[in-house]
N, C-alpha and C positions, 0 to 999 in steps of 0.2 A: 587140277591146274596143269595145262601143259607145260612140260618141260623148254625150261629156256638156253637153246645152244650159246654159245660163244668162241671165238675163235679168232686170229689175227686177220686182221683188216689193213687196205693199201686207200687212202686218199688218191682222188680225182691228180694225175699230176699237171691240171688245172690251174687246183683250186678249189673249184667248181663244180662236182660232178650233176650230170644231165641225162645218168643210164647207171645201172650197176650189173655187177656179173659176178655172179654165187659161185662159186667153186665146192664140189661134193668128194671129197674124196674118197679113198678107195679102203678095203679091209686091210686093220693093224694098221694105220696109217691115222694121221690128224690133219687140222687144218692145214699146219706149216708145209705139209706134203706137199701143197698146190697153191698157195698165196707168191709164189717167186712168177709164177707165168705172169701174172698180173704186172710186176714189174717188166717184163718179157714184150708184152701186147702194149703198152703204154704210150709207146712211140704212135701205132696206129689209134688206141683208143686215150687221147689224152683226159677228156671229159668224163670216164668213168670210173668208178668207186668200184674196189672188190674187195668182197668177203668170202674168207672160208672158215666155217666153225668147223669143229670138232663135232662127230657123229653122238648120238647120245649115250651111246654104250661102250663102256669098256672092253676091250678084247681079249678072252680068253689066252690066243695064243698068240700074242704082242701085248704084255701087259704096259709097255709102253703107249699103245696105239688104242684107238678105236673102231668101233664097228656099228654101221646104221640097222645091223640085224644080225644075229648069226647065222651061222652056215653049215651044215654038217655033210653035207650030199650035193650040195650045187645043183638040185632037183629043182623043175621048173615051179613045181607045187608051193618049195621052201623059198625059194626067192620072191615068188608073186606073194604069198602072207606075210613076208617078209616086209617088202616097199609099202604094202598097205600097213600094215601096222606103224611101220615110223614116216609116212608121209605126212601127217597133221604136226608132228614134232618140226619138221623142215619148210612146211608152209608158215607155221607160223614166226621162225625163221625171217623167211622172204617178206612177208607183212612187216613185220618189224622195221627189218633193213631200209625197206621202202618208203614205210612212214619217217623214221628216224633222219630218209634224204628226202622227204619231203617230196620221192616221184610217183610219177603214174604205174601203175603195174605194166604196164607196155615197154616200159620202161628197164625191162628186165633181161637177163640171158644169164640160163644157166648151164654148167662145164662140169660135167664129170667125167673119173677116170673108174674104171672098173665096177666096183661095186657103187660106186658115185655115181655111174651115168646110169646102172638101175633106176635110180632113187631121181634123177634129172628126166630119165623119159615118162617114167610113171606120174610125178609129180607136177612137168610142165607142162602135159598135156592134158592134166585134167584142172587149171587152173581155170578163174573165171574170165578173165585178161590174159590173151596170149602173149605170150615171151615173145620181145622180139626175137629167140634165136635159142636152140637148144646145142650144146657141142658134146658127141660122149666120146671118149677113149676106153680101147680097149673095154668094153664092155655085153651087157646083153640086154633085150629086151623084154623083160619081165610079162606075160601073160598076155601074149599077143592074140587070143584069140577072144580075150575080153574088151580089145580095146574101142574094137569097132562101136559097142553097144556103151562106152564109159567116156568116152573122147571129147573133151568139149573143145580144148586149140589145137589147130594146127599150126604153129609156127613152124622155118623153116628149121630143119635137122642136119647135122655133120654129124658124121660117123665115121671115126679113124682106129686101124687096126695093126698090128705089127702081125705079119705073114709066121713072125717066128716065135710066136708066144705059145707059150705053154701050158699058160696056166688058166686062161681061154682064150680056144681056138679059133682062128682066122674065120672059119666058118660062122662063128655066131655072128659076123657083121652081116652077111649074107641073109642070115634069118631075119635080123634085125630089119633090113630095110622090107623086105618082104611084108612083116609084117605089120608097118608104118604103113609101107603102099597101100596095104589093104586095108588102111583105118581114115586114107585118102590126106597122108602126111607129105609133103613132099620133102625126099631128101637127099642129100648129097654123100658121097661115102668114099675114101681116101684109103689104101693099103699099103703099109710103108713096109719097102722091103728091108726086110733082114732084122725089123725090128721086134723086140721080145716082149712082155708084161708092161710097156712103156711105152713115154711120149716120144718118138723121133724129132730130129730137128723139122724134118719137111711136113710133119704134121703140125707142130706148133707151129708155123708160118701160114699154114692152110687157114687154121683154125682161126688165127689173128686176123687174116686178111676177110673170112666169113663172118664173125663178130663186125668188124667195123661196115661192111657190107651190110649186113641184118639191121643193123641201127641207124645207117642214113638210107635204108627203106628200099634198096637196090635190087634187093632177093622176092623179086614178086612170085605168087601164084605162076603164071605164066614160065618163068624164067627157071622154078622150081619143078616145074612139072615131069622133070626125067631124071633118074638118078645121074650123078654124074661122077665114073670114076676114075681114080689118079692115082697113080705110080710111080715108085721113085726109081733111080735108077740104082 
């Protein structure tokens, strides 16, 4: 039996919801980490529902927190067995959620930050139904040289990085979209300057205004076809 996540959830501030958006959070962190943006994006996305469960493992070194896999090396090897092994746990997840609101799986977009957007690129892009819209933070792209041959959607992709993180570098966004490009992803990609292991204000506005973008159907193929980058001042 797969394991059943849970974690705090925000109502459609509707009513209503007619779209939902998963939030994955990041290592030693829980859902509560990332369920506040939702409050945040609500003004632009008033019709939609968000969830953020808690990852399914407890973490060694946040016994407060959780962890969708552990880590000892941040080795490309240990991250890509990593998201495969707890992708079926987070799919079934988004199944849930989705049936539970009664929507389509188009219906979907999902937000990671760090070790969350691991777990949001690997996962949305091999769904059967593409998201309408994937967002990651500060993150990386787990086994880009499998994706070509594994890739069933391409929804459109946001990629945001803080220039001053440390904890991974600026450079993984660069790899990241690189290696999207070449799985014939189309995506957009944000560097906020001076920002560290974190969301910026100028990212979370980016990312708000590309969600509600993604789900009234704005972000075509066409429109997606070049990366597009932005900078703060």
């Amino acid at each position: 039996m797969t394991l059943q996540l849970n974690g705090p959830r925000l109502p459609a501030a509707s009513g209503t919801a007619d779209r939902l958006v998963i939030f994955c959070h990041g290592y030693g962190a829980d859902g509560n980490d990332l369920i506040g943006l939702g409050k945040h994006w609500q003004r632009l996305l008033p019709t939609a529902a968000f969830a953020s469960p808690h990852a399914p493992e407890r973490c060694p070194g946040s016994p407060s927190g959780y962890q969708w896999f552990g880590i000892t090396r941040m080795q490309p090897d240990e991250m890509l067995r990593g998201v495969e092994r707890a992708s079926p746990v987070l799919n079934a997840f988004i199944d849930a959620e989705l049936q539970r609101l009664n929507l389509d799986a188009s219906r979907l977009a999902l937000v990671g930050f760090s070790q969350g957007t691991m777990m949001s690129l690997h996962v949305g892009l091999r769904r059967q139904v593409a998201p309408a819209a994937i967002v990651g933070f500060s993150g990386v792209l787990p086994g880009p040289e499998k994706l070509p041959a594994e890739i069933i959607s391409r929804p459109p992709v946001l990629l945001v990085h803080g220039d001053a993180d440390q904890m991974i570098p600026v450079q993984a966004i660069h790899a990241a979209v690189n290696g999207l490009g070449a799985a014939g992803v189309s995506t957009r990609w944000h560097i906020s300057r001076g920002v560290g292991h974190g969301i910026g204000p100028d990212g979370l506005d980016l990312a708000g205004r590309f969600l509600a973008d993604a789900f009234s159907g704005k972000l075509t193929a066409k429109a997606e076809a070049a990366p597009m980058p932005v900078t703060s001042e």
